[in-house]
LORO-878718 format. One line per 2 residues: their letters; for each residue x, y, z of N, C-alpha, C. Coordinates in pm, whole numbers, plus 32768, in hexadecimal, padded with zeros to 4 digits. Layout:
! LORO-878718
A) X/Y/Z/X/Y/Z/X/Y/Z  ...
END
This chain:
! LORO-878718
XX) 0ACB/99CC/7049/0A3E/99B1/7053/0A06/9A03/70C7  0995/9A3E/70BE/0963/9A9B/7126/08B4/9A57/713A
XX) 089E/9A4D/71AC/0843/9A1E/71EB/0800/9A8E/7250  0750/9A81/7221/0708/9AD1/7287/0704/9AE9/72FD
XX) 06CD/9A47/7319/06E9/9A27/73AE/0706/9993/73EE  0703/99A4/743C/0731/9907/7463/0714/9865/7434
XX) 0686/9893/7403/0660/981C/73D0/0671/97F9/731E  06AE/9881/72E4/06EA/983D/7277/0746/980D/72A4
XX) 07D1/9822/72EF/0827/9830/730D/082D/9770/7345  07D0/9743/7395/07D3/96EF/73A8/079F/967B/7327
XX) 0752/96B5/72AB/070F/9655/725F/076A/9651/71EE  07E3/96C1/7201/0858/967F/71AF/0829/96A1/7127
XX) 079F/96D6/70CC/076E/96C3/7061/0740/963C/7050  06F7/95FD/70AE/06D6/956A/70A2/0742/9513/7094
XX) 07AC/9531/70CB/081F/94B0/70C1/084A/94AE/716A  0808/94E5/719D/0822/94D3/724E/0831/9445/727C
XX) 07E1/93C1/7255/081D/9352/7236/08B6/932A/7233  08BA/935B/71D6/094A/9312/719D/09B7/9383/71D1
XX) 09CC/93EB/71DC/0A06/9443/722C/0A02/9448/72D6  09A6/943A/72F7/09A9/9417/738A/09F0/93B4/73AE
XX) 0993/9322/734F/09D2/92C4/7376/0A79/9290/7368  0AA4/92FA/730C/0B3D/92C1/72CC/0B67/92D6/7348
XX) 0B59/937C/73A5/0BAA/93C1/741D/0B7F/9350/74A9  0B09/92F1/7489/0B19/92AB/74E8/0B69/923F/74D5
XX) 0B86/9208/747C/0BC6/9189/7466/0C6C/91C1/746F  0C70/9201/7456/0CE0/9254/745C/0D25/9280/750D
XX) 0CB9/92C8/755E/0CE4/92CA/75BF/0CD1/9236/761C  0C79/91D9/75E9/0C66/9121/7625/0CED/9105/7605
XX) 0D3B/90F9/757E/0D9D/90AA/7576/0E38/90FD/75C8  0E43/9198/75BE/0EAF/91DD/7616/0E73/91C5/76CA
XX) 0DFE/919B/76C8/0E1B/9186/7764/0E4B/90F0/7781  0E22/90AA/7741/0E22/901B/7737/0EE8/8FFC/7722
XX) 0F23/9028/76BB/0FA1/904A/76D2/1000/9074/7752  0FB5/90CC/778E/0FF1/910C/77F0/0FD5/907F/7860
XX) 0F76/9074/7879/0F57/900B/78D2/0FB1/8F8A/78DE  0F9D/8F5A/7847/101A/8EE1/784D/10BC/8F2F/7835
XX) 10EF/8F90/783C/115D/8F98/784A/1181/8FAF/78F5  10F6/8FE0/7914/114F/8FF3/799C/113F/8F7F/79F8
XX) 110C/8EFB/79CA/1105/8E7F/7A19/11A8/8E39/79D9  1188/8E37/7961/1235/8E31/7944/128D/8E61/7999
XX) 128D/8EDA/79CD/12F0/8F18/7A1B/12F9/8EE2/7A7D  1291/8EE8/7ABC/125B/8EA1/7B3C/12B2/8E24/7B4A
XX) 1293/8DD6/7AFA/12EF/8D12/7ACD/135F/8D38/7AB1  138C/8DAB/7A81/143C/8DAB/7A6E/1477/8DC2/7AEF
XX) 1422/8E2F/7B35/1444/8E63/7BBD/145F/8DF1/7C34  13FC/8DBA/7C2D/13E4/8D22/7C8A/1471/8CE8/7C7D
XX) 145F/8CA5/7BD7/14D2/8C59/7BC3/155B/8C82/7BE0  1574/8CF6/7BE9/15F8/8D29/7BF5/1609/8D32/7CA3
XX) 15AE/8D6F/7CDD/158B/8D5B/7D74/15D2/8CCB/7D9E  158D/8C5B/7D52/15A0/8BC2/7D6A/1649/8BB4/7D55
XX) 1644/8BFA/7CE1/16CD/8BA1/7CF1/1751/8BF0/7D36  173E/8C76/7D4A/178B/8CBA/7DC5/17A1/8C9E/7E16
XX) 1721/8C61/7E54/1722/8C34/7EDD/177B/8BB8/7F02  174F/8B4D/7E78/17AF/8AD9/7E51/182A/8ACB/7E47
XX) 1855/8B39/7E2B/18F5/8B62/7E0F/1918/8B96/7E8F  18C8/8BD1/7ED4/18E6/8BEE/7F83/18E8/8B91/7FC9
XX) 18B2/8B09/7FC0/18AE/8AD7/8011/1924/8A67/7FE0  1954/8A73/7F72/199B/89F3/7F4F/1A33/8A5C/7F64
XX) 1A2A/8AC3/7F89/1AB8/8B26/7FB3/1AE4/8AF0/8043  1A77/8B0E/80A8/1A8D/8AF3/80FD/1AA9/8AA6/8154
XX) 1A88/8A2A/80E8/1ACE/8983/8133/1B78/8982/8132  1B86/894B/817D/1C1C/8926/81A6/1C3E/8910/8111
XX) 1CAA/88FC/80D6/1D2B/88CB/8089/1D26/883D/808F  1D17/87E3/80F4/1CFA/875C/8109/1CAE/86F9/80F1
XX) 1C25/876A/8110/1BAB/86FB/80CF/1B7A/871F/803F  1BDE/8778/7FFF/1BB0/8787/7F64/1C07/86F9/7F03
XX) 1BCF/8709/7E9E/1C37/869A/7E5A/1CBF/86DE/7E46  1D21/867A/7E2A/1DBC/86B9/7DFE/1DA5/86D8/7D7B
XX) 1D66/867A/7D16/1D78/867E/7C91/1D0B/8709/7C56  1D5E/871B/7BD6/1D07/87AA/7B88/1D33/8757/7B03
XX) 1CD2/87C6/7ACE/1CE4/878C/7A2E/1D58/8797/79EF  1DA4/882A/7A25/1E32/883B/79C6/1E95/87E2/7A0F
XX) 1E78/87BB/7A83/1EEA/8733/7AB1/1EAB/86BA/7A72  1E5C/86B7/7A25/1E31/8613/79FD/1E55/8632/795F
XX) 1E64/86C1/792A/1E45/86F6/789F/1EB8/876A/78A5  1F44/8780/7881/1F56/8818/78B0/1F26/885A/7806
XX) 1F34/88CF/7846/1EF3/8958/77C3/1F7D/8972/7762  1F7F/897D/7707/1F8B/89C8/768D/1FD5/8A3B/76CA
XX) 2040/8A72/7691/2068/8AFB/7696/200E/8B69/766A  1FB7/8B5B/762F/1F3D/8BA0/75C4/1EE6/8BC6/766A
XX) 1EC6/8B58/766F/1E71/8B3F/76E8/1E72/8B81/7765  1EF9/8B63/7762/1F1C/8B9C/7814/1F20/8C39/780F
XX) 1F46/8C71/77B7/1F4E/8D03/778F/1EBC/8D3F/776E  1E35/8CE2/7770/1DC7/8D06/7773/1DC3/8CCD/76B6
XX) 1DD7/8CA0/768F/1DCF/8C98/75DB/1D55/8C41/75D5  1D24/8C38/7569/1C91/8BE6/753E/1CC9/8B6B/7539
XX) 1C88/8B01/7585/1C93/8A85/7561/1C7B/8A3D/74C1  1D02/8A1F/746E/1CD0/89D3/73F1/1C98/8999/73E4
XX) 1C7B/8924/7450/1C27/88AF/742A/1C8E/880B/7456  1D0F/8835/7422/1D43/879E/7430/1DB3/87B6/74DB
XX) 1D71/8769/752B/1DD1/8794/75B2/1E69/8758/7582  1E74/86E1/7533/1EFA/86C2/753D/1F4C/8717/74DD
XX) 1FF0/86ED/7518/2047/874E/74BE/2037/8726/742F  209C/879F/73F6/206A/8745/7359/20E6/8704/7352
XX) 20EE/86A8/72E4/2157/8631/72B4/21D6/8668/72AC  2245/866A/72C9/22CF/86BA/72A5/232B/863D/7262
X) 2367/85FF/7210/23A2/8576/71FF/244D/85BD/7226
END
């Protein structure tokens, strides 16, 4: 399509309406995207911040004032398990008669 001058160019052939407006709704919803992904980031960033810090600070307590008990001393793991394997679902062994 070849255009005189600017103001066909802008009147689209009388559909400048609906052509303009598509490239605005278009660039509204890619900024609007961008915006909430990077507050997402933001809340993942935080959260991971949080719980680093959590894990630093629960390192650095004595051996004494943590509890003795863990889950695999109340529960032990699976051979599957301990080797990193997907948990099935049933913690106990299976039946052997």
């Amino acid at each position: 399509m070849h255009w005189n001058s600017l103001q066909e160019f802008l009147e689209m052939g009388g559909y400048a309406l609906y052509v303009w407006g598509s490239f605005g709704v278009t660039f509204l919803l890619i900024a609007l995207e961008v915006w909430q992904a990077r507050g997402s980031w933001r809340t993942e960033l935080t959260h991971l911040t949080d719980a680093l810090q959590i894990e630093a600070s629960l390192q650095d307590k004595s051996p004494s004032s943590r509890p003795s008990a863990t889950l695999t001393s109340v529960m032990p793991l699976t051979p599957s398990e301990e080797s990193g394997g997907i948990k099935t679902g049933n913690p106990q062994p299976p039946f052997t008669p």
